[in-house]
N, C-alpha and C positions, 0 to 999 in steps of 0.2 A: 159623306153624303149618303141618304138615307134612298131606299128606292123609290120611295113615294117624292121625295125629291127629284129627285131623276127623273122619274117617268112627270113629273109635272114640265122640269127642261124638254123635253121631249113633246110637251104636248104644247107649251108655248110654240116650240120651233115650226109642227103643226100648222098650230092658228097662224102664223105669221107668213106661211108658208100658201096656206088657204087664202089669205088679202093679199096677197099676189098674183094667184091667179083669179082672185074675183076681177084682180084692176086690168089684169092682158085680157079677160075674156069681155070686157066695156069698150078696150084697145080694140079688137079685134071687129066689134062690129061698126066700127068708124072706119078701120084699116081700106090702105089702097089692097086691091085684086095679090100684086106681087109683094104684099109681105103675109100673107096669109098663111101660107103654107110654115114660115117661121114662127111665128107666134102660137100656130098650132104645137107647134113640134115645143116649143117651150113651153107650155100647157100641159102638155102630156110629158113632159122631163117631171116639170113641178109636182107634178097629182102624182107620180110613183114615187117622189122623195116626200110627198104627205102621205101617202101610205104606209111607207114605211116610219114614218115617227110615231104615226099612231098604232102601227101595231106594236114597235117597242115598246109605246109606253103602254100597254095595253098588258104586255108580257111583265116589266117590271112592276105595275100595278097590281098583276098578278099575284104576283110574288108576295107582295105586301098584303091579297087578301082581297083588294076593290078591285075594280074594272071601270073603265070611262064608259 
């Protein structure tokens, strides 16, 4: 596997990663009061394990020379 492969798995996982929390954050503004606090906290789990693909694959894109 090549790194621009790589870092493309990575940037999938990302995107897929991002239409999850588009869908809890549509959940959330229907949400009853007492699940609120939960779905927040899974939000904010998601969006630092999207941070972190994108800047992997940002580092192994590097490496290959591009950048997203």
């Amino acid at each position: 596997m090549t790194y621009k492969e790589w870092a493309e798995e990575y940037k999938k996982s990302a995107d897929m990663i991002k239409e999850k929390i588009s869908s809890l954050k549509e959940q959330l503004a229907h949400a009853a009061v007492d699940d609120l606090r939960e779905i927040n906290y899974r939000i904010s789990v998601l969006y630092r394990m999207y941070l972190d693909c994108m800047d992997t694959a940002n580092i192994l894109r590097s490496r290959k020379g591009d950048a997203f």
